[in-house]
RONUDO-926791 format. One record per residue: x negated, y negated, z negated of N, C-alpha, C in turn. Coordinates in Angstrom, 3 decimals, padded with zeros to 6 digits. Layout:
<sites>
{{X, Y, Z}, {X, Y, Z}, {X, Y, Z}}
...
</sites>
This chain:
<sites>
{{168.930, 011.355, -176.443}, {168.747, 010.824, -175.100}, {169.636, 011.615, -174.135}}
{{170.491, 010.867, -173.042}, {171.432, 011.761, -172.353}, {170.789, 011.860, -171.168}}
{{171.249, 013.309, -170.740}, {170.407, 013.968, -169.885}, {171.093, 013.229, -168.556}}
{{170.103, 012.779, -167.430}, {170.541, 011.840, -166.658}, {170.237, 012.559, -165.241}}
{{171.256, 012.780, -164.359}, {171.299, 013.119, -163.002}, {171.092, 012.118, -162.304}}
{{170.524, 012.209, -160.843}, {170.757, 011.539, -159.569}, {171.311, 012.175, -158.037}}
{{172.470, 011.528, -157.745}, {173.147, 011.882, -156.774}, {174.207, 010.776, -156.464}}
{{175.336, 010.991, -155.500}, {176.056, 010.468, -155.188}, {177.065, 010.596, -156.164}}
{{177.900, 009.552, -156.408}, {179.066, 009.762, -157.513}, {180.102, 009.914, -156.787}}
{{180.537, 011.309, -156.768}, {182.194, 011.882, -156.387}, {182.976, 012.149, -157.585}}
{{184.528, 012.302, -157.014}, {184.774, 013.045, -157.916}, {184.688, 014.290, -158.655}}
{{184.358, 015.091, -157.760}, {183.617, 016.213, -157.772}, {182.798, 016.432, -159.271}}
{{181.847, 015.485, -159.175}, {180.626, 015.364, -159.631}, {180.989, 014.862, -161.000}}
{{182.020, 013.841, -161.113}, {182.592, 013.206, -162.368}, {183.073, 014.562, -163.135}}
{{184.182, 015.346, -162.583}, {184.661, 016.316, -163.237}, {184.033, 017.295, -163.717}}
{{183.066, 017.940, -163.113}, {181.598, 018.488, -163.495}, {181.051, 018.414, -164.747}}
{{180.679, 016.938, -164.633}, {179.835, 015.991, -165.494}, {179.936, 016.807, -167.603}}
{{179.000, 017.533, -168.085}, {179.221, 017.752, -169.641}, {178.916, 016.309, -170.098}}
{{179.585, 016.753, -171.289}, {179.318, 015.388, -172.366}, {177.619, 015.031, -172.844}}
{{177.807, 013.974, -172.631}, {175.760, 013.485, -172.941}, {175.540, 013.174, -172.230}}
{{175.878, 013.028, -170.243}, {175.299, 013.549, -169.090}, {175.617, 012.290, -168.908}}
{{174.616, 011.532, -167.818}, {174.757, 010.208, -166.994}, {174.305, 010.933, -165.494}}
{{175.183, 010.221, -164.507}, {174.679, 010.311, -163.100}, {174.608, 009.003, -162.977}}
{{173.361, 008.544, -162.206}, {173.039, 007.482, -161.823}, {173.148, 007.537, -160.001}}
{{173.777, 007.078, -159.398}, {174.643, 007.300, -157.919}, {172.921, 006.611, -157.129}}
{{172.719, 007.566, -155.973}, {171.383, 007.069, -154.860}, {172.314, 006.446, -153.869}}
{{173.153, 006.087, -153.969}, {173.385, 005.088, -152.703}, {173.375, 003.581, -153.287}}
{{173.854, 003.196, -154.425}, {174.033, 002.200, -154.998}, {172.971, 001.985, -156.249}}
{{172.298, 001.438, -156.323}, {171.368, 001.141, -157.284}, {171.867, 000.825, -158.463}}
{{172.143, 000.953, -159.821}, {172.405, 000.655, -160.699}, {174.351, 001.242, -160.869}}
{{174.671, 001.369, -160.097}, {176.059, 002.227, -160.019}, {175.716, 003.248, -161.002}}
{{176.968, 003.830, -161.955}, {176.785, 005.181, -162.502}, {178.080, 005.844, -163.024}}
{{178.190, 006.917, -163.903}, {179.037, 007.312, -164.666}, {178.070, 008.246, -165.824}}
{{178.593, 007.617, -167.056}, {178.605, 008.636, -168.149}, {179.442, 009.477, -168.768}}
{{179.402, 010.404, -169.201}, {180.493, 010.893, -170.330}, {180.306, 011.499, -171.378}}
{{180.704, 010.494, -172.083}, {180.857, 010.568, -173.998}, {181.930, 011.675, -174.220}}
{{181.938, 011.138, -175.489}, {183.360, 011.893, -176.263}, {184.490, 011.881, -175.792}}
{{184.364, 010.683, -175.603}, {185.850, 010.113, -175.273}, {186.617, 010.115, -173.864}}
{{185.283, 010.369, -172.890}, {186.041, 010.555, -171.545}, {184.700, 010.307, -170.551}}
{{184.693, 009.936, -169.359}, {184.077, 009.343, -168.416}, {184.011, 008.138, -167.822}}
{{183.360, 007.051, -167.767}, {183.016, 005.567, -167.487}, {182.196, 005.098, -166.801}}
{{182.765, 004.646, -165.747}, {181.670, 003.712, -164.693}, {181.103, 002.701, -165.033}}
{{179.895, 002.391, -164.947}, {178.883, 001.427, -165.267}, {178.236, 000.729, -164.303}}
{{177.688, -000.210, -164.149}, {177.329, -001.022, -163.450}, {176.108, -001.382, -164.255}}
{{174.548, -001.045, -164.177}, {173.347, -001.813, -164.863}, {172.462, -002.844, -164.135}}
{{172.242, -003.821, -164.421}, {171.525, -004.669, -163.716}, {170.870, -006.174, -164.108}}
{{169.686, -006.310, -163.919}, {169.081, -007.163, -164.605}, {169.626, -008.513, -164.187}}
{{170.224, -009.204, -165.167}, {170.005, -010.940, -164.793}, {169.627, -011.647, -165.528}}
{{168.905, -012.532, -164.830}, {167.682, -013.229, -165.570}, {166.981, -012.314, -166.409}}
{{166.388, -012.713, -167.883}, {165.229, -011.612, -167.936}, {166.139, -010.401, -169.020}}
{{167.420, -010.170, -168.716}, {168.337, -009.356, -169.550}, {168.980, -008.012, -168.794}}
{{168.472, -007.014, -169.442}, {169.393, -005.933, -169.038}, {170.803, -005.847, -168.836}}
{{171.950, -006.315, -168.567}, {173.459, -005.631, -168.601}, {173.529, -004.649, -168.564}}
{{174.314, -003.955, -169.130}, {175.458, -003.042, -168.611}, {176.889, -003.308, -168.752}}
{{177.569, -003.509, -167.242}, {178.894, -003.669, -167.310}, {179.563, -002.287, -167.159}}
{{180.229, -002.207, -168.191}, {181.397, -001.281, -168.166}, {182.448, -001.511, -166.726}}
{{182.514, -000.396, -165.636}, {183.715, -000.759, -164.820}, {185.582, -000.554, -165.681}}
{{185.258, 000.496, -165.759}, {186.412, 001.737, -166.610}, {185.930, 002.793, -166.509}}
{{187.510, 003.717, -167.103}, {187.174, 004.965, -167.677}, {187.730, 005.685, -166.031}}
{{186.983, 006.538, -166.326}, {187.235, 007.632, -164.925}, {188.496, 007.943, -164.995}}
{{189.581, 008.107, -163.721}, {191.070, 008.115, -163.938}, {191.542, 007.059, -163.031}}
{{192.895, 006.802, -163.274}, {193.582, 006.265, -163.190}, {193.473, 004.744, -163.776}}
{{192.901, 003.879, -163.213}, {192.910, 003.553, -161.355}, {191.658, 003.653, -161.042}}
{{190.717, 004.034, -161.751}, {188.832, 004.281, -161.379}, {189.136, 005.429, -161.068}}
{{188.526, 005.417, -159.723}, {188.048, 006.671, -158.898}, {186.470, 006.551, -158.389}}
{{185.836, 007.539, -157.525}, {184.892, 006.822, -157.919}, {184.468, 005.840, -156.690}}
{{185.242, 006.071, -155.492}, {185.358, 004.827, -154.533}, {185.993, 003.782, -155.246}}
{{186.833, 003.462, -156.116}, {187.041, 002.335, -156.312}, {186.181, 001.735, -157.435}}
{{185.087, 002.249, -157.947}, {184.470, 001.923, -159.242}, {183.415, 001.823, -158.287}}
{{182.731, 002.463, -157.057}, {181.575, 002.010, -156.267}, {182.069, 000.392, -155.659}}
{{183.309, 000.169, -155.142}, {184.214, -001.314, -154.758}, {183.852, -002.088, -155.892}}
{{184.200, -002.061, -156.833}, {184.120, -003.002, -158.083}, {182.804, -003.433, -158.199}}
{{181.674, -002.183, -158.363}, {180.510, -002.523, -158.749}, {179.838, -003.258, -157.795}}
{{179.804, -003.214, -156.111}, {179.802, -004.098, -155.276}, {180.475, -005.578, -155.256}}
{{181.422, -005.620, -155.658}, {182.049, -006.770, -155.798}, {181.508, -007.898, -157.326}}
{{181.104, -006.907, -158.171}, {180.395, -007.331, -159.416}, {178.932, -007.832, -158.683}}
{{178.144, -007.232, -157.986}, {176.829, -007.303, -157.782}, {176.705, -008.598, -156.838}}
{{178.315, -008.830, -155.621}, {178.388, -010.248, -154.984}, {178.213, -011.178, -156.112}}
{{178.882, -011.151, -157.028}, {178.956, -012.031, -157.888}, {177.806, -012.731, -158.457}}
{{177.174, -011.732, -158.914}, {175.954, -011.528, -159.767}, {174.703, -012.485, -158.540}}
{{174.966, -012.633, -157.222}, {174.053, -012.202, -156.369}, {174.442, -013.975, -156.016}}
{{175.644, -014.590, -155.711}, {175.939, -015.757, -155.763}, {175.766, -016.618, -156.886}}
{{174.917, -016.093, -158.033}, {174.586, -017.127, -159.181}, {175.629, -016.959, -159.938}}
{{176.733, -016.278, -159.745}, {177.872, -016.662, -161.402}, {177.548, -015.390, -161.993}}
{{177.526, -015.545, -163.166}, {178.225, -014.739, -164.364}, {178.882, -013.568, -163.886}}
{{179.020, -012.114, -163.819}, {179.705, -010.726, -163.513}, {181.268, -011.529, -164.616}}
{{181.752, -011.313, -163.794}, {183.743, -011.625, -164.330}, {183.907, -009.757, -164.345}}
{{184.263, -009.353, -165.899}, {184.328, -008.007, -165.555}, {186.319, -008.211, -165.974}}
{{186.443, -007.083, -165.430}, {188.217, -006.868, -165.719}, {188.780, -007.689, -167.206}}
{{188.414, -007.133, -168.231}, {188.336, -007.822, -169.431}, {188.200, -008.831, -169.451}}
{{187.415, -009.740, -168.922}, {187.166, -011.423, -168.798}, {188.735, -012.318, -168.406}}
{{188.350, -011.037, -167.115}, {189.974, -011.696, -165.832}, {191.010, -012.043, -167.169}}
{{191.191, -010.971, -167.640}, {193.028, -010.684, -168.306}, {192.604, -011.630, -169.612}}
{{191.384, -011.877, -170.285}, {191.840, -012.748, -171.447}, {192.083, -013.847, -171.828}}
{{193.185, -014.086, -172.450}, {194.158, -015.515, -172.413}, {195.118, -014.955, -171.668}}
{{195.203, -013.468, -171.233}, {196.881, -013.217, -170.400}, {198.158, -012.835, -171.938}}
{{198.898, -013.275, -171.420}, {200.295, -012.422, -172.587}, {200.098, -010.867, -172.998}}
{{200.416, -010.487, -174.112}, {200.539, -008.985, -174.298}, {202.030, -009.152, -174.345}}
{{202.371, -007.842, -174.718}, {203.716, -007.445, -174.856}, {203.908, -008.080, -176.133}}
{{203.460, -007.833, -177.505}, {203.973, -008.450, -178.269}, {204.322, -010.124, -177.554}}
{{203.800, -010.910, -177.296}, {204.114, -012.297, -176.738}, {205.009, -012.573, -176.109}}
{{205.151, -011.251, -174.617}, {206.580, -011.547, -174.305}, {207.531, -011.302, -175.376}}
{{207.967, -010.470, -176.356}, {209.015, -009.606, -176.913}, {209.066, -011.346, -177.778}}
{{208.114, -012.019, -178.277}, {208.700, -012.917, -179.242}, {209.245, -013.976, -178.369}}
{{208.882, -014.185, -176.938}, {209.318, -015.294, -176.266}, {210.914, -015.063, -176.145}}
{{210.757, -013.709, -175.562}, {212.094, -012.933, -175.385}, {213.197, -013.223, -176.834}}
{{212.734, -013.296, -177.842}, {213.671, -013.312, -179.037}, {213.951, -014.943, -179.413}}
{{213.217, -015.795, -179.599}, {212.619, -017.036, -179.164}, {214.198, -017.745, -177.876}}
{{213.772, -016.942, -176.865}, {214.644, -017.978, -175.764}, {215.733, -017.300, -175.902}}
{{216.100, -015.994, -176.277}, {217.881, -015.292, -176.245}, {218.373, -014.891, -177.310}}
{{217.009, -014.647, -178.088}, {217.981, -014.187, -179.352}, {219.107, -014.931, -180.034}}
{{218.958, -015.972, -179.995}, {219.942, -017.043, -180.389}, {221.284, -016.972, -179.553}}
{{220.955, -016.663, -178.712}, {222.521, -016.181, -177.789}, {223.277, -014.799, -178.420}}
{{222.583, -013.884, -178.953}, {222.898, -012.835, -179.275}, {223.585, -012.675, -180.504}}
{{225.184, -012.478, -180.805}, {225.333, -011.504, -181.998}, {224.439, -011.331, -183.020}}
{{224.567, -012.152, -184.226}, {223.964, -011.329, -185.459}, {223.625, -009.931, -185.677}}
{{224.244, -008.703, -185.136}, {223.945, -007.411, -185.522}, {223.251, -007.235, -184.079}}
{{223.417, -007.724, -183.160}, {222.941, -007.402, -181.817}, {221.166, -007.681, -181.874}}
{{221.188, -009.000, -182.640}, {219.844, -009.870, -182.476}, {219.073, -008.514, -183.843}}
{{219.657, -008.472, -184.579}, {219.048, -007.287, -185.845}, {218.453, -006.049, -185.223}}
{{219.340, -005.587, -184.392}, {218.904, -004.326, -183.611}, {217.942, -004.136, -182.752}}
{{217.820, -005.425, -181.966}, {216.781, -006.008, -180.690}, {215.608, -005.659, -181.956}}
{{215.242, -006.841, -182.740}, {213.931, -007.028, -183.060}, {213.557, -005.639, -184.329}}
{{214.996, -004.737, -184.432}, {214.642, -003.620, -185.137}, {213.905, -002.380, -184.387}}
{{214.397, -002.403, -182.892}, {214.122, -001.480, -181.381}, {212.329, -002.202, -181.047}}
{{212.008, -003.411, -180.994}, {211.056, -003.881, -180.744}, {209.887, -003.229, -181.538}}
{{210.582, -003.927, -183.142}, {209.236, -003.921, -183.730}, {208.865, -001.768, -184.263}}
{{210.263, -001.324, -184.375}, {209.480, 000.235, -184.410}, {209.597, 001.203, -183.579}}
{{209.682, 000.395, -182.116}, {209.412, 001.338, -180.843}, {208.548, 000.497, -179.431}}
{{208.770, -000.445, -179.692}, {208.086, -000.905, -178.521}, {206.768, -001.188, -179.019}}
{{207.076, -002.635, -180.071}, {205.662, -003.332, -180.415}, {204.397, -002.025, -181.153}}
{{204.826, -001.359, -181.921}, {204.342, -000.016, -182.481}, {203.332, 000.641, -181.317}}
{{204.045, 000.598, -180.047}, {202.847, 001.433, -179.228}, {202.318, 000.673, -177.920}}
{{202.877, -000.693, -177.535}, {202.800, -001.368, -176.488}, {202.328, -002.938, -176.495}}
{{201.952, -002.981, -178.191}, {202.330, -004.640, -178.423}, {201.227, -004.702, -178.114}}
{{199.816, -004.977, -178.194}, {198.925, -005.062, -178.272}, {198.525, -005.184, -176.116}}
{{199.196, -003.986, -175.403}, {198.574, -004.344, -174.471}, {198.979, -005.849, -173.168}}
{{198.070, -005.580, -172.679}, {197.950, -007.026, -171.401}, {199.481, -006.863, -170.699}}
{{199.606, -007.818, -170.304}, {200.814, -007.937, -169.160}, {200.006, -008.868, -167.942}}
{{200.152, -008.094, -166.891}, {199.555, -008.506, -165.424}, {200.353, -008.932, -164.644}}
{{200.316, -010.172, -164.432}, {201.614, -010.818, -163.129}, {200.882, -011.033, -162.190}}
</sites>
């Protein structure tokens, strides 16, 4: 069971924070941060209909701070509060392009313009330097 604080969530307080530890924030009801193993994460808990949630905001960092993870969770709770469904970040972006998708569109619409050894090199640079550490993530327009 993780040992659970109450206070305001700063950063302060995030950086503080040992592993196991939840702060549950007194200005915002159901607002929080935990931290696991792996790092620190804003949460959002709140009953709809007869079901517990917990929405994950993000991980503490870059771009969660903890004013902008108290913004989110407000903006989650409008949601929640107008009858729809919490749209969490993850929802937004899926069905967006990753990088792998552009890189094949990219080979797809030019490679064919390109030099035989040119077009070899592209999808040789792609697939064991780009796609290797980038393919997988979202692209945001």
């Amino acid at each position: 069971m993780p040992k659970i604080l109450r206070t305001r969530i700063t950063k302060h307080a995030v950086d503080r924070l040992g592993s196991g530890t939840m702060i549950r924030d007194t200005d915002l009801t159901g607002f929080g941060v935990r931290r696991q193993r792996d790092g620190a994460f804003y949460f959002l808990q709140k009953r709809i209909g007869k079901r517990v949630r917990w929405i994950t905001i993000g991980p503490h960092g870059s771009p969660w701070t903890a004013e902008t993870a108290r913004k989110e969770a407000y903006r989650l709770l409008g949601q929640i509060a107008g009858g729809a469904p919490p749209q969490t970040r993850r929802q937004e972006l899926e069905g967006k392009p990753t990088v792998r998708d552009a890189a094949q569109h990219f080979m797809a619409e030019h490679g064919t313009q390109l030099k035989h050894q040119s077009r070899i090199k592209y999808q040789f640079l792609l697939d064991r330097y780009i796609l290797e550490e980038l393919g997988d993530r979202l692209l945001e327009t």
